[in-house]
Residue, then its C-alpha position, 0 to 999 in steps of 0.5 A: x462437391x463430393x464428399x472427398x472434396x468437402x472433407x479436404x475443404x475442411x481440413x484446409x480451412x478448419x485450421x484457420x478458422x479455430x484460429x480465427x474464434x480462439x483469437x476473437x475468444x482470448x480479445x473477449x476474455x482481455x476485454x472483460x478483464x480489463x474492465x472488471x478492473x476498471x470498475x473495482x478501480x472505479x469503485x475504490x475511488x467512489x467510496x473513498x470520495x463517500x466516505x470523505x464527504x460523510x460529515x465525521x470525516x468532513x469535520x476534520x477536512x483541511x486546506x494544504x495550508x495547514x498541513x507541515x512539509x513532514x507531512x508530504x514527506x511520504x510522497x515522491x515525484x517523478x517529474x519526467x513521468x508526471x507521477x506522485x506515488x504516496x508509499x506506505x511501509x509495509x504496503x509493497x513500497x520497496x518494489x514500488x520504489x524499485x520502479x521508481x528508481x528505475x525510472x528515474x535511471x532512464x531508457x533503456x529501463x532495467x529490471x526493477x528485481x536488479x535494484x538492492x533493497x538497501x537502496x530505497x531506504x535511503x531518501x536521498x535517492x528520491x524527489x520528496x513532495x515536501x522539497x518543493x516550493x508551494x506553488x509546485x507542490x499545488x501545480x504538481x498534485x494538480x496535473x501528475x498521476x498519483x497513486x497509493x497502495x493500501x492493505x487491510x490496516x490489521x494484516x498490515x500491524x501485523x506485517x509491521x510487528x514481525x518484521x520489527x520485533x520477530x527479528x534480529x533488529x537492533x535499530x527498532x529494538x534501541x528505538x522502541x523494543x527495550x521500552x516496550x520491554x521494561x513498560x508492559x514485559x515485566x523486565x526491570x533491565x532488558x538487555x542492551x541488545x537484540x541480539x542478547x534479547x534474542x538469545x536469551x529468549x526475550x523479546x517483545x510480544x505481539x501483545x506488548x506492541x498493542x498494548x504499547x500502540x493503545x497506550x496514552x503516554x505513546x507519542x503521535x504521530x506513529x512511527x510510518x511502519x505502523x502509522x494510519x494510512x489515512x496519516x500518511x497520505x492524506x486522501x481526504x485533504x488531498x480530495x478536498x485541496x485547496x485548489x481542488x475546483x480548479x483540477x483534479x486533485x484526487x488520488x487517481x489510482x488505488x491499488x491493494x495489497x491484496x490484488x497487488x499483480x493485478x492492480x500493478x498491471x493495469x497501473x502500469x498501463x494506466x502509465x503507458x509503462x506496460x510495455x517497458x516496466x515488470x512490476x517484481x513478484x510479490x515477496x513469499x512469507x507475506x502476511x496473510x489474512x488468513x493469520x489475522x485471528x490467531x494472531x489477534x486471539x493473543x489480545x484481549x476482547x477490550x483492547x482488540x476493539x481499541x485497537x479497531x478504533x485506532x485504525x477505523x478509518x483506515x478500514x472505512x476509507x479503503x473499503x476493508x470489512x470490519x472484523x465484527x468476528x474478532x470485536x463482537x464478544 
């Protein structure tokens, strides 16, 4: 074969097989990243398992028995998809509600961005756990998929308090800003509304909240917004069910704030929804981790360890690192 020819046969095929290797390149590329979300999902779930087994957390292990219908009120079904998602506020639940709501609607699914807000805090839009008879409610945490998301407890209080506190918002302000106000604000007479609060510059502080949640006389449980994961989703006692030997009872999927497109992504394939459901973009001014000294330098040394105590076992269940740097003096 002469050198014209050669250079011919290249041009002809060389294409093709930069092609072929790119391809074969970007399958390796899915696959590994596939799996190394496999194996952090994995991981998630060995060491909440861990972590319920070690004898602190299995002291306070329960059957279903004893726990109260208003305590699965966190947990919605999707009957037609087999699914059980437990929200936790502040944890990306109204773009997971969204989903929900979309599912629920049927094919052809809409996009989950074009669902109003509004309409997934009303509870009435969704089949709650707790509205089912026993027996179904075992048959269903038996055999449905069920899944959560977490976040790091602190970024999550602090997500809480500027969405509560820092703004205009009369329903918190009646329910809990005027006694936070009048009990560790110093205002003998705090105004009637937020909106007089507001313009006449008071308002709760990030250290009144602490110091309010730290405080003895504050009813438990939490309102949800800042309520402890673990409270609201029971990952032990859904680890530990009564019926546990009988079927897989335990969460089957644990996603994070942190990783949340990721997480979403392999969740909604885990689903086999990949090909029908865009999970929304996550939301701009979202708390970061970044912020979590500064905003914590405003609470004393003593009350910052409390405060760590107060949510412990949301940080060893999900596997967040203990801020030694904000706790050590």
């Amino acid at each position: 074969m002469g050198p014209s020819k050669g250079r011919l046969l290249l041009l002809t095929v060389g294409p093709t097989i930069l092609i072929v290797l790119s391809s074969y390149q970007w399958d390796r590329i899915r696959e590994e990243r596939a799996e190394r979300l496999h194996r952090r999902q994995e991981l998630r779930k060995q060491l909440l398992r861990n972590t319920c087994d070690r004898e602190e957390f299995a002291e306070g292990k329960r059957s279903l028995e004893d726990i109260s219908d208003k305590q699965l009120e966190n947990l919605i079904v999707d009957d037609k998809h087999g699914i059980i998602y437990c929200y936790i506020p502040k944890v990306a639940c109204t773009n997971w509600k969204k989903v929900f709501l979309v599912l629920k609607q049927g094919q052809p699914y809409q996009d989950p961005m074009s669902i109003p807000s509004e309409n997934v805090h009303h509870k009435i839009n969704f089949a709650l756990l707790n509205g089912f008879p026993r027996p179904e409610i075992k048959a269903k945490l038996k055999h449905y998929t069920k899944f959560l998301y977490v976040r790091d407890p602190f970024v999550r209080l602090i997500s809480a308090y500027r969405d509560k506190f820092q703004k205009e918002n009369e329903y918190f302000y009646h329910l809990y800003g005027r006694d936070i106000l009048r009990t560790y604000a110093n205002q003998a007479d705090p105004p009637e509304t937020a909106h007089e609060a507001f313009a006449s510059g008071i308002h709760v502080s990030f250290y009144n909240f602490i110091q309010y949640l730290l405080d003895p006389q504050t009813v438990s449980p939490f309102e949800p917004h800042w309520r402890q994961m673990d409270s609201l989703c029971h990952p032990c006692l859904i680890q530990y069910g009564h019926f546990c030997q009988q079927g897989s009872t335990r969460y089957d999927f644990i996603g994070h704030q942190e990783t949340l497109q990721e997480d979403a992504e392999q969740l909604l394939k885990m689903l086999m929804l990949e090909d029908h459901i865009r999970f929304p973009p996550s939301y701009e001014n979202v708390t970061s981790r970044d912020s979590v000294s500064d905003w914590m330098g405003t609470v004393p040394l003593d009350e910052r360890r409390k405060l760590y105590k107060l949510y412990e076992e949301d940080f060893r269940l999900f596997g967040y690192r203990k801020p030694s740097e904000l706790l050590d003096g």
